[in-house]
C-alpha positions as CSV (number, residue, x, y, z in Angstrom):
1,X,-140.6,-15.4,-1.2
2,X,-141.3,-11.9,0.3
3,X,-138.9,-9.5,-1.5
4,X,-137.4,-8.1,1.6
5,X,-136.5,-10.9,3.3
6,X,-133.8,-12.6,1.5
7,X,-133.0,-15.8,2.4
8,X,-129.8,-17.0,4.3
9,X,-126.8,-19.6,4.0
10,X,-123.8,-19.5,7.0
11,X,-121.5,-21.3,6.0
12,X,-119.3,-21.7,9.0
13,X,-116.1,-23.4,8.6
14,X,-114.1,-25.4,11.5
15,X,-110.7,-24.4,12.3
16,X,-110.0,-23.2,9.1
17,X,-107.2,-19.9,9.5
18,X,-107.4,-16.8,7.5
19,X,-104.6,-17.4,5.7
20,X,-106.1,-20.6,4.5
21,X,-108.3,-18.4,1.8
22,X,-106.3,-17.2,-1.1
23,X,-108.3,-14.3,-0.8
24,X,-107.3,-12.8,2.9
25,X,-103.5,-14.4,2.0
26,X,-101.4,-13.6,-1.1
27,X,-98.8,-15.9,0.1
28,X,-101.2,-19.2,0.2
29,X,-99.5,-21.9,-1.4
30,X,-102.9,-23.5,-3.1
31,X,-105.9,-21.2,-4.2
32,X,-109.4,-21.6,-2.8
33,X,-111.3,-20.5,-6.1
34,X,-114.8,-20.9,-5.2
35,X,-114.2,-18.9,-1.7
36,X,-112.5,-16.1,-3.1
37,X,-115.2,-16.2,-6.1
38,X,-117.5,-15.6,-3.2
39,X,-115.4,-12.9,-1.7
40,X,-115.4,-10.9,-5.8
41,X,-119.5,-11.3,-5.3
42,X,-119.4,-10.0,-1.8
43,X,-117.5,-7.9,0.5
44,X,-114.8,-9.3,2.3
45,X,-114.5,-8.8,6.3
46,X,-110.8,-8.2,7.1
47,X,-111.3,-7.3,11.2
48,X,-113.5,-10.0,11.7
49,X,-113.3,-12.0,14.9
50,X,-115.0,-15.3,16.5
51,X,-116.4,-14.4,20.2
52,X,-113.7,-17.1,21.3
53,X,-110.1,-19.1,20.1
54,X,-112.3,-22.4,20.4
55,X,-115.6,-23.5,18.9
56,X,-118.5,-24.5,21.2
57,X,-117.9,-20.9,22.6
58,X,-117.6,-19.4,20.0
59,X,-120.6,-21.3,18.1
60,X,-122.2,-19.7,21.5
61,X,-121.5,-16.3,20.1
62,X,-122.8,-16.4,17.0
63,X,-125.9,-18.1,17.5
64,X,-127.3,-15.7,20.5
65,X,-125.0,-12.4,20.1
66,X,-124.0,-12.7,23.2
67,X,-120.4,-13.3,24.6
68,X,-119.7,-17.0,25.0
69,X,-118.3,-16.4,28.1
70,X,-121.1,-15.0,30.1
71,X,-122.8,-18.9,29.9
72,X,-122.0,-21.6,32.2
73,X,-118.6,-22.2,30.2
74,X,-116.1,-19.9,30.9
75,X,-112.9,-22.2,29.6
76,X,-112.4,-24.9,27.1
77,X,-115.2,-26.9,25.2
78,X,-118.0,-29.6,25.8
79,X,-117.6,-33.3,24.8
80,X,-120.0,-34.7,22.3
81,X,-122.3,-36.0,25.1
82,X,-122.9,-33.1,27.5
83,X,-126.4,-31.9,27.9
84,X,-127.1,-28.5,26.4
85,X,-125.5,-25.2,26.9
86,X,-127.7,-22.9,25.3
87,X,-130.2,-21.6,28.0
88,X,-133.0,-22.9,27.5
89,X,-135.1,-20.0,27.3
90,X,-132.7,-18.3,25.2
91,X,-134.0,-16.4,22.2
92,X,-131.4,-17.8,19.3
93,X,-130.8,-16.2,15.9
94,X,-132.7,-19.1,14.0
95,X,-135.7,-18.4,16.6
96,X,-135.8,-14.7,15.2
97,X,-135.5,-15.7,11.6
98,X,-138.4,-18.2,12.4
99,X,-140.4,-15.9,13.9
100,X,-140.3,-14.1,10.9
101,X,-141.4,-16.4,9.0
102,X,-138.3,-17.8,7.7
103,X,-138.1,-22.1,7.2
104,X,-134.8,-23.1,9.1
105,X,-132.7,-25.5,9.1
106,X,-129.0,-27.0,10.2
107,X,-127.1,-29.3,8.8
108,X,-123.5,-30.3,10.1
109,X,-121.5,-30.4,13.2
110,X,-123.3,-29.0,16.4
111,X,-121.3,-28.7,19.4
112,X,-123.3,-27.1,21.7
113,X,-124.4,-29.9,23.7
114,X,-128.3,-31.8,23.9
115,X,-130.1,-33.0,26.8
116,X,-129.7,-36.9,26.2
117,X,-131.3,-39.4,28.1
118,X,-129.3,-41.2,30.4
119,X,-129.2,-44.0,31.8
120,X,-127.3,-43.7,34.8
121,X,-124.6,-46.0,34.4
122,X,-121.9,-46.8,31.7
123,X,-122.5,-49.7,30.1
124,X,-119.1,-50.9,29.3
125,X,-120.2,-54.6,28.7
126,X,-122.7,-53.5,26.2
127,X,-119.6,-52.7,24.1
128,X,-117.2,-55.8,24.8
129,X,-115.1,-53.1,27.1
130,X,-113.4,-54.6,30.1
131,X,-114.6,-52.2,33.1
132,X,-110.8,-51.7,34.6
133,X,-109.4,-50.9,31.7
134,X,-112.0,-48.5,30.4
135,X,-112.0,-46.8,33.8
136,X,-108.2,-46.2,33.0
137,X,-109.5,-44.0,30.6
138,X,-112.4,-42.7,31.3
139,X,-113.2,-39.2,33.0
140,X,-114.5,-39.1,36.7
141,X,-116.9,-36.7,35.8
142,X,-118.7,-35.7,32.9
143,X,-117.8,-32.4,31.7
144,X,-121.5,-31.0,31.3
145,X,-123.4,-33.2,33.5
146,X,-124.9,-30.9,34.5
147,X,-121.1,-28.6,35.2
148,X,-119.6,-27.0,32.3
149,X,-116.6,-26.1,34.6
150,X,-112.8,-27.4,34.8
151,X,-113.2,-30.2,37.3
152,X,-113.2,-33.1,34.4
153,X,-110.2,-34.4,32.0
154,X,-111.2,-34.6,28.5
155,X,-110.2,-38.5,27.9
156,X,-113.0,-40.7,28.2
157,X,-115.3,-43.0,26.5
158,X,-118.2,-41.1,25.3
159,X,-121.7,-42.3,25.5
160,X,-121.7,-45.1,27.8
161,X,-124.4,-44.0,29.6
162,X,-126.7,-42.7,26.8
163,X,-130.0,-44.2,25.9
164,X,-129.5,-44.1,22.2
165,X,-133.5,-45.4,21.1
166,X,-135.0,-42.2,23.2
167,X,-135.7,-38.7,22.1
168,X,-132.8,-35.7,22.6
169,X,-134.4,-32.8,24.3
170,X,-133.0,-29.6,23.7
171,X,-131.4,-29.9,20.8
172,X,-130.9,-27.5,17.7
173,X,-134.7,-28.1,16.4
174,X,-135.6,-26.8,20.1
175,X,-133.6,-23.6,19.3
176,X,-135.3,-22.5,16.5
177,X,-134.9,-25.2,13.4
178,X,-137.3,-26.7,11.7
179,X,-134.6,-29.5,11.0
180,X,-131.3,-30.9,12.1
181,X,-129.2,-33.1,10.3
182,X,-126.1,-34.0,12.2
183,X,-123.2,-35.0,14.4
184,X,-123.0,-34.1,18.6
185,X,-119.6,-32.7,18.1
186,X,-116.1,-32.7,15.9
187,X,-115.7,-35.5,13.6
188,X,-113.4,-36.8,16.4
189,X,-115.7,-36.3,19.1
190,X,-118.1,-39.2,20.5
191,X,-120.5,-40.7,20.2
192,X,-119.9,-41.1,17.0
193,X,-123.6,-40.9,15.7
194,X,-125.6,-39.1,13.3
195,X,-128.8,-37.1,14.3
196,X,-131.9,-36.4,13.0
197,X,-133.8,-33.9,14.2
198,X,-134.0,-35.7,18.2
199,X,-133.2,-38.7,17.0
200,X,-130.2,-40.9,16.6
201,X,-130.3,-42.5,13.1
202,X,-128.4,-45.6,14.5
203,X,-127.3,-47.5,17.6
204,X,-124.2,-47.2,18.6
205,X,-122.5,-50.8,18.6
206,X,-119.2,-50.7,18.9
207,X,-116.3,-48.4,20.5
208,X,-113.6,-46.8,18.4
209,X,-110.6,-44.3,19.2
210,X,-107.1,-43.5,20.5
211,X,-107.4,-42.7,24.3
212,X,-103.9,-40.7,23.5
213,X,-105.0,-38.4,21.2
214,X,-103.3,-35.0,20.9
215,X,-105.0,-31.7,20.4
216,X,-101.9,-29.8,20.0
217,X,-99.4,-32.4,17.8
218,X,-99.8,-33.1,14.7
219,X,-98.8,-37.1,15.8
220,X,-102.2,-37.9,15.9
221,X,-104.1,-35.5,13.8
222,X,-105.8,-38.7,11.6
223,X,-107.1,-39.5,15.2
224,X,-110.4,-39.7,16.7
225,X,-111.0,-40.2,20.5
226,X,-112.6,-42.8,22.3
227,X,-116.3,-43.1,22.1
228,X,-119.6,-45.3,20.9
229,X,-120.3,-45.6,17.5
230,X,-122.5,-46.4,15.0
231,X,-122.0,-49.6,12.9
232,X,-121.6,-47.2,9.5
233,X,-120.0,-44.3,10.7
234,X,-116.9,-42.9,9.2
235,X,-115.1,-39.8,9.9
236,X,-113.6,-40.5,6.4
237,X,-117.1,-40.7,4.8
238,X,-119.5,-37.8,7.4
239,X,-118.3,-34.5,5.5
240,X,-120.0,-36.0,2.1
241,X,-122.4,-37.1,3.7
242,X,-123.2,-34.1,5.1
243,X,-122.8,-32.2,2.1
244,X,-124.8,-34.0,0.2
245,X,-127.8,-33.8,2.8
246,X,-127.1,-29.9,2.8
247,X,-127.6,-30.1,-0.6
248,X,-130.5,-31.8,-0.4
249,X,-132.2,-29.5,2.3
250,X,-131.2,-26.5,0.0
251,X,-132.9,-27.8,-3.1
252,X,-135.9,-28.4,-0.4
253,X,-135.4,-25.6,1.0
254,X,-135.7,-22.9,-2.1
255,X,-138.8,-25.3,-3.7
256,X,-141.1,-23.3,-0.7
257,X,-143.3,-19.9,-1.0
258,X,-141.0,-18.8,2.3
259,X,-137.4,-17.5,2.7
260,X,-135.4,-19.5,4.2
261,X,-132.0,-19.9,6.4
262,X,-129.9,-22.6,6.2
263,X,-126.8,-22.9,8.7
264,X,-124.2,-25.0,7.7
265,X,-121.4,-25.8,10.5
266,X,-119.1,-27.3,8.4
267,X,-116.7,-30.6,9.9
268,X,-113.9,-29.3,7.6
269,X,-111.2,-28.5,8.8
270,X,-110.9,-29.9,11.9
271,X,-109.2,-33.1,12.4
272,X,-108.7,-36.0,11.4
273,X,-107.3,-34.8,8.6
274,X,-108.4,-37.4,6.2
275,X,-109.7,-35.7,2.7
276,X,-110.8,-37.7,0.1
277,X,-109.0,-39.6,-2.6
278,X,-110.4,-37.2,-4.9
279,X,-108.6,-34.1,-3.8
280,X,-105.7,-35.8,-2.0
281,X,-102.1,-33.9,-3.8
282,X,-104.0,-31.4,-5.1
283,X,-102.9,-28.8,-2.6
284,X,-98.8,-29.6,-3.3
285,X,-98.6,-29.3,0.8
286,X,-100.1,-32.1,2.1
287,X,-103.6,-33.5,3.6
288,X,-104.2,-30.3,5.3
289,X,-104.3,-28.3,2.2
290,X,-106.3,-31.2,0.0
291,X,-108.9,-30.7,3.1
292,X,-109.1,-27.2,2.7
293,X,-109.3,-27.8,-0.9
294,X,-112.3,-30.4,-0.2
295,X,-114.5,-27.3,2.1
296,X,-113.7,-25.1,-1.0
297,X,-115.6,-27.5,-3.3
298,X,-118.4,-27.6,-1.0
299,X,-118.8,-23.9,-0.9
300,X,-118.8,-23.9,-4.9
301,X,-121.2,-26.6,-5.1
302,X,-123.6,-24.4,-2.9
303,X,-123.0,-20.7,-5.1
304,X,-123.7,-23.0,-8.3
305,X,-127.2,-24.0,-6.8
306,X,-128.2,-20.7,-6.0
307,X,-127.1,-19.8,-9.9
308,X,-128.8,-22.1,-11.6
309,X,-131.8,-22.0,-9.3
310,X,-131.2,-17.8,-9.8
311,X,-131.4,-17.4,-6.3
312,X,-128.3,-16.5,-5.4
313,X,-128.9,-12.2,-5.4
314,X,-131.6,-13.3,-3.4
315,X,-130.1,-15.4,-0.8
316,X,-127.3,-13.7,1.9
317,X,-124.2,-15.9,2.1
318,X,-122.3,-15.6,5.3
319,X,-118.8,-17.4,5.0
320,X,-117.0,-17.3,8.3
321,X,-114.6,-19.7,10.7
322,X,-115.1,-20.5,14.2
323,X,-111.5,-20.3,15.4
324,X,-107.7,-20.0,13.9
325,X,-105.9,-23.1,12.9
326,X,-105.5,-25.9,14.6
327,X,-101.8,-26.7,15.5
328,X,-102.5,-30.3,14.7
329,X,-101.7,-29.6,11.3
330,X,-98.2,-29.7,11.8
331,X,-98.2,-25.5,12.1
332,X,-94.0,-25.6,11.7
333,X,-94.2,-28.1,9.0
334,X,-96.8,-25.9,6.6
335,X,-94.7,-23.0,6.7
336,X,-91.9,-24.9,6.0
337,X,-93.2,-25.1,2.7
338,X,-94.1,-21.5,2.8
339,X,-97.4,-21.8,4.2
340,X,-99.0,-19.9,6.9
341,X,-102.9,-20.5,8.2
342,X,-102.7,-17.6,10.1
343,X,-100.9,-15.1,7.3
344,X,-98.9,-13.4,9.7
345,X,-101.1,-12.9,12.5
346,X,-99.5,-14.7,15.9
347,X,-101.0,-17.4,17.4
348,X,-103.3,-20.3,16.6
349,X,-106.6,-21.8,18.6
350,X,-106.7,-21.9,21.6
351,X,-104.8,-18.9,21.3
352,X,-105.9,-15.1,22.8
353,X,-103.5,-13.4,19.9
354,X,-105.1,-12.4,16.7
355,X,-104.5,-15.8,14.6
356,X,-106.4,-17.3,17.4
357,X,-109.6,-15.8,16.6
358,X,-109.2,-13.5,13.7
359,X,-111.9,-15.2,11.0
360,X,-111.6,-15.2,6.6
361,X,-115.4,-13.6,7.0
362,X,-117.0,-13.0,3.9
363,X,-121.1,-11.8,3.2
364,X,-122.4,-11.6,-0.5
365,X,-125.7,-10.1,-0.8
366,X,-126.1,-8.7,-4.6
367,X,-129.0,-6.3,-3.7
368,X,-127.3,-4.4,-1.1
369,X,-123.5,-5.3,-0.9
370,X,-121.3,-4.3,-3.7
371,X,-119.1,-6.8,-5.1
372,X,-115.5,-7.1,-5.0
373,X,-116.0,-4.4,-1.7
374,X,-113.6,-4.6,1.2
375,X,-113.7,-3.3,5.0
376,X,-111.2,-3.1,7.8
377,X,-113.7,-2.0,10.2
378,X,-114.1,-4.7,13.7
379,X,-116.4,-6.9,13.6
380,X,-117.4,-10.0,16.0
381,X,-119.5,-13.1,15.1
382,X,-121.6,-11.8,17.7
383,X,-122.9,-9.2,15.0
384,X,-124.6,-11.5,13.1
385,X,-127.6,-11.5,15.1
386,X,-128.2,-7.8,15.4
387,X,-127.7,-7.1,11.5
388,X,-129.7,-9.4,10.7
389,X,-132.6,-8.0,12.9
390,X,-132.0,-4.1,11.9
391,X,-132.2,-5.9,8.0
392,X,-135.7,-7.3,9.1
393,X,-136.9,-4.3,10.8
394,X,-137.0,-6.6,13.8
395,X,-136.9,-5.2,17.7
396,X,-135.6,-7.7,20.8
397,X,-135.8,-7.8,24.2
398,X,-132.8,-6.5,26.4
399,X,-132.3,-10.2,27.3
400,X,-131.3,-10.9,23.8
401,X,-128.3,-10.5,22.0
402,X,-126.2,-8.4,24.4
403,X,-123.6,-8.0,22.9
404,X,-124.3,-7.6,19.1
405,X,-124.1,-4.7,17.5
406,X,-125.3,-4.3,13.9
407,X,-122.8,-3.8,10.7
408,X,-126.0,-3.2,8.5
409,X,-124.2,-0.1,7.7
410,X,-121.0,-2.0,6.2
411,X,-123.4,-4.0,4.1
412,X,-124.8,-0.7,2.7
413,X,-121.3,0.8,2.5
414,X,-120.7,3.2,4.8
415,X,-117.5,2.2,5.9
416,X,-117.3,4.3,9.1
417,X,-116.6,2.4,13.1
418,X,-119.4,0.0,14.1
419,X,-118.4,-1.1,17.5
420,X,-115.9,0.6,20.2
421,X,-114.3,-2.0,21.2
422,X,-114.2,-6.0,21.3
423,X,-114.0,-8.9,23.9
424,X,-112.1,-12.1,23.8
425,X,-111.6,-15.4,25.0
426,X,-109.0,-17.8,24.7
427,X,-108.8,-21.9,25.5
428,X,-108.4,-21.3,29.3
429,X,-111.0,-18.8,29.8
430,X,-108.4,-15.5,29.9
431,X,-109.8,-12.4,28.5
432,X,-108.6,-9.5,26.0
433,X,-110.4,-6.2,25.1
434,X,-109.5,-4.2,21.9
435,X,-110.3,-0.8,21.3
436,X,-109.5,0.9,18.5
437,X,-106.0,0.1,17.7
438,X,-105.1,-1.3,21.9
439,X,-105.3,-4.8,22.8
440,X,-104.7,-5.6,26.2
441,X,-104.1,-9.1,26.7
442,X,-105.0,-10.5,30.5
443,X,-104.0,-14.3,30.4
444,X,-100.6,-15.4,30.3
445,X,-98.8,-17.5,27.7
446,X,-101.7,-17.3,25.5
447,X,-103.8,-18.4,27.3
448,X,-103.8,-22.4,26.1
449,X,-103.0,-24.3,29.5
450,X,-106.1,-26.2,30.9
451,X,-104.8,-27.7,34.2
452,X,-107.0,-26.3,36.6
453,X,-105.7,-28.2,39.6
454,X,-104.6,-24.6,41.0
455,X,-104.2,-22.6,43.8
456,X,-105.0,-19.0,44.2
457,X,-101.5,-17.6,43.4
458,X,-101.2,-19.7,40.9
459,X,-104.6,-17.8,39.5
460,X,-103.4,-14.3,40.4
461,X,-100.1,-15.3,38.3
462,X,-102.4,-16.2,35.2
463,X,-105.1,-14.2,34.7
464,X,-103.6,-10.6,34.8
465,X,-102.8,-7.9,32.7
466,X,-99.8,-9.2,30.2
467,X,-99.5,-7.5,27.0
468,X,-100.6,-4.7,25.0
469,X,-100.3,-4.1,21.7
470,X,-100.7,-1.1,19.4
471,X,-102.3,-2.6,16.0
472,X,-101.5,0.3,14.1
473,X,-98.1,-1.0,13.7
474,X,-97.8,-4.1,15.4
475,X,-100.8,-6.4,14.0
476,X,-98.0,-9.3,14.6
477,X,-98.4,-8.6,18.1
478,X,-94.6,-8.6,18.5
479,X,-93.5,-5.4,21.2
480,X,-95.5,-5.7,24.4
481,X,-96.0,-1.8,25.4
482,X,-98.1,-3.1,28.5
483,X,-95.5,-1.1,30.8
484,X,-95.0,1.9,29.1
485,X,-99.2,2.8,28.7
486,X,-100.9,2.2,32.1
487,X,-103.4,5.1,31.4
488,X,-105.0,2.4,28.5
489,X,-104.3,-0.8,30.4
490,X,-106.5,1.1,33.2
491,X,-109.1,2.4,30.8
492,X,-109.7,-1.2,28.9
493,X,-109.5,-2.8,32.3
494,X,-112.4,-0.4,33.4
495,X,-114.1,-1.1,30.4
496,X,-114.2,-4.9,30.7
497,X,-115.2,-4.3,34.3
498,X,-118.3,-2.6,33.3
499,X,-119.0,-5.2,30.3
500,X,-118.6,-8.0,32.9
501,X,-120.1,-6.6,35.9
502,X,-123.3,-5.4,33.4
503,X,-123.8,-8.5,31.8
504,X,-123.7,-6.9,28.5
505,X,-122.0,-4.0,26.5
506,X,-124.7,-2.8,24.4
507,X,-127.0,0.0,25.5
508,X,-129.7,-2.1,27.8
509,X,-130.9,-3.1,30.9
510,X,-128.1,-5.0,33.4
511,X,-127.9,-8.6,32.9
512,X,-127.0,-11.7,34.7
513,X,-124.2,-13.6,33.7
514,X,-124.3,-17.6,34.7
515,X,-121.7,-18.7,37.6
516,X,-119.1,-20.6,36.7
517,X,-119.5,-24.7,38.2
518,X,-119.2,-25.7,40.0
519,X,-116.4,-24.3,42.3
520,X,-118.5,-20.9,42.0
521,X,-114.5,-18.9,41.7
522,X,-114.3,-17.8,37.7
523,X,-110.9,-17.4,38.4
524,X,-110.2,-15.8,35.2
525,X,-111.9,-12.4,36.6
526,X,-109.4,-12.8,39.2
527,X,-107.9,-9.2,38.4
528,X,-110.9,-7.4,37.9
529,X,-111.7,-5.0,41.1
530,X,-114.4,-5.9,43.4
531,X,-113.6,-10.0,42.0
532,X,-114.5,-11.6,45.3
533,X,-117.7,-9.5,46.0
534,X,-118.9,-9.9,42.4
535,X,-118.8,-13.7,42.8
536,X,-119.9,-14.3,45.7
537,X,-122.8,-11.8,44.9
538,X,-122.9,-13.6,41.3
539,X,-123.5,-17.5,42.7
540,X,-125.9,-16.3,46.0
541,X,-128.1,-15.3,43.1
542,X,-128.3,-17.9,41.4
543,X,-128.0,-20.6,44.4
544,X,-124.7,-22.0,43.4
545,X,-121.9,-22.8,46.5
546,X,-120.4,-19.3,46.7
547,X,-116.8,-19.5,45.2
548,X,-113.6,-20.2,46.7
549,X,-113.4,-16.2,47.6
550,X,-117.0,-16.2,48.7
551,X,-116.7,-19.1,51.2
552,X,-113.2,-17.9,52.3
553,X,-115.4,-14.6,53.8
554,X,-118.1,-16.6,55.3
């Protein structure tokens, strides 16, 4: 292994809230040991912030630097079997580490879409469904085929129409890993199949799920929705799995002359929320404290490799979460019994406030960070990327990573400002800005609704300027000072203005961000000046139909 390039775990939990680490939360009624003995060993990240509330855009984030939102997604997330969002001639994070001669590889959850082959019809007799009543449940459209925009409901049957026995295209080992081991999506989420690098491992054969399924109550939160499924899969039974073949690839991976980066999405936490026996009342809260209980085991398991294999002040070991808590969990129920995933910070996913999106980020890095080291300096997933290519002494192009900025600094200590300021998304696509200590807030309600059966009022009612909140003394996000500031309201709206209308906000050439599909509108801009020319200007570029506001001109 070449002495300056160290190698790389990311460990990146699933809806697991900062105040679900002993470490970021005194309060937390169990303790995560092996987390927070990973925190003592590294420096802990307490301003640290996934790209988005929800995780295929904020998995977006992290794996290109870039602001989820400037893809063809701009609200809510993919099923398990919509076709890729990733560009495809994206540069990714685990293209740069492979350029540099690092051996890559992902094992866990994906969630960022493949190109399957389809077959053009959904074959519900294949699976003993009665047409009629599957069509009851099953969405008109495909969300992702080929729109990522608002005009689908999220109940269907997944993978009808997928040709299991042929090749994915555009996959994770066509964005830079060497291997994949896998699920499509959430342990909920069909089809319920395991990959293999571009290949399913087995046939789906049968049809599971609850067509009801709640992603806000906690009534169904041992749930999976409806979708194909392999004969052996379990959602009880994946995470092991998983962890086992992560394990596996580790052990693989460290046996090789070359450094190596291994990217763990991890299915834990999000639901079902069904840990195993062996850690099942060892919380004293309930299954959604044993679950947490079962990631922290994993995490151990992987620091105690690197020991014994005395790797581990070699190896960088990113700990992170893709979003707040989920309120499956039973949010009211938890802190009933003194419990709080969010540790005081409002909001959940979905949700534009801070426990929406504010991440337990921890790196350990033994040659450069000092352990037991703490900052409070702002950081996004989106950083990743850029540190990690200042470490390397690697350039990019201006079409890469646009908006990473690099926090090699905090690794080395300087504890000084990295970034100005910060962009946000929540569930429906509504945006926030911080800088410095101001947040201004431009969705209403938190931004969670996703009925997009709308009209324009309706629009100009939602996505506006809300709230905004002075961090200094109000990180509970508690007194709205939206009306008493409209000097700052106007500066961070001018600032997001020139972030959007750029297509990036670090130093670099202008960028084009993807329409939104397929209505063209991107309603959630719908405050920003200039709204109607920008997206009409935005989808003539790229061919799409123009935009309600476009076609209303022509």
């Amino acid at each position: 292994m070449a002495i300056n390039k160290p190698n790389i775990v990311l460990v990146f939990a699933d809806d697991l809230g900062i105040g679900d680490v002993s470490a970021f939360n005194d309060d937390a009624q169990f303790k995560t040991p092996n987390i927070d003995q990973l925190a003592k060993r590294g420096m802990m990240f307490t301003d640290s912030h996934a790209t988005s509330a929800l995780c295929t855009p904020s998995r977006y984030g992290l794996l290109t630097g870039r602001y989820n939102w400037r893809s063809r997604l701009k609200s809510s997330v993919i099923p398990g079997d919509a076709l890729t969002l990733i560009e495809k001639d994206r540069y990714t994070l685990p293209q740069l580490l492979k350029d540099n001669g690092y051996n890559t590889a992902a094992v866990g959850k994906w969630h960022l879409g493949m190109e399957w082959e389809l077959t053009g019809n959904k074959d519900y007799e294949a699976y003993g469904l009665d047409r009629e009543s599957a069509e009851k449940i099953a969405a008109k459209d495909q969300k992702g085929r080929p729109y990522f925009g608002n005009s689908t409901g999220e109940s269907a049957v997944r993978g009808l129409d997928i040709d299991f026995t042929k090749p994915i295209k555009f996959g994770p080992i066509d964005y830079g890993f060497d291997y994949f081991y896998g699920t499509p999506a959430s342990l909920d989420q069909g089809p319920f199949v395991v990959v293999e690098n571009d290949k399913v491992l087995s046939t789906p054969a049968n049809v599971m799920g609850n067509a009801n399924i709640s992603r806000n109550s906690s009534v169904t939160s041992r749930s999976v929705e409806p979708g194909v499924a392999a004969p052996e899969y379990s959602p009880y039974h994946i995470p092991d799995i998983v962890q086992d073949k992560a394990m596996a690839v580790l052990d693989e991976l460290s046996e090789k002359e070359e450094p190596f980066f291994l990217y763990y999405p991890n299915h834990l936490v999000h639901g079902p929320i069904i840990p195993q026996e062996r850690f099942r009342g060892r919380s004293g809260i309930g299954n959604y404290g044993d679950f947490v209980l079962q990631l922290d085991s994993y995490v151990g398991e992987m620091i105690d490799f690197l020991d014994d294999k005395g790797i581990f002040d070699d190896t960088i070991f990113i700990f992170t979460s893709d979003n707040g808590v989920s309120s499956i969990i039973g949010l009211d129920e938890l802190k009933a019994k003194g419990h709080d995933s969010s540790a005081g910070y409002r909001g959940h996913k979905m949700q534009i406030w801070e426990g929406g999106h504010r991440e337990p980020t921890i790196v350990s890095y033994p040659k450069m960070i000092k352990g037991g080291s703490t900052t409070d300096q702002m950081v996004s997933h989106a950083d990743f990327y850029a540190t990690i290519a200042e470490l390397l002494g690697q350039s990019y192009g201006d079409d890469v990573a646009e908006d990473s900025y690099s926090n090699y600094s905090l690794w080395r200590g300087k504890d000084e400002p990295v970034r100005e300021d910060i962009v946000y998304s929540s569930g429906n696509g509504g945006f926030s800005i911080r800088r410095d200590f101001w947040k201004l807030v431009l969705v209403k309600d938190g931004g969670v609704f996703r009925d997009y059966d709308r009209d324009v009022e309706t629009y100009k009612d939602t996505f506006k300027p809300t709230e905004l909140y002075d961090l200094r003394d109000d990180i509970s996000e508690t007194n709205n000072v939206i009306d008493e500031h409209p000097d700052i309201v106007k500066s961070l709206m001018d600032a997001l203005t020139t972030y959007i209308k750029e297509g990036r906000s670090t130093e670099g050439k202008k960028q084009d961000n993807a329409p939104d599909q397929p209505t063209g509108d991107w309603e959630q801009l719908i405050w920003m000046d200039g709204y109607e020319d920008y997206v009409k200007e935005l989808n003539q570029k790229s061919g799409e139909v123009g935009g309600h506001f476009a076609r209303s001109k022509e």
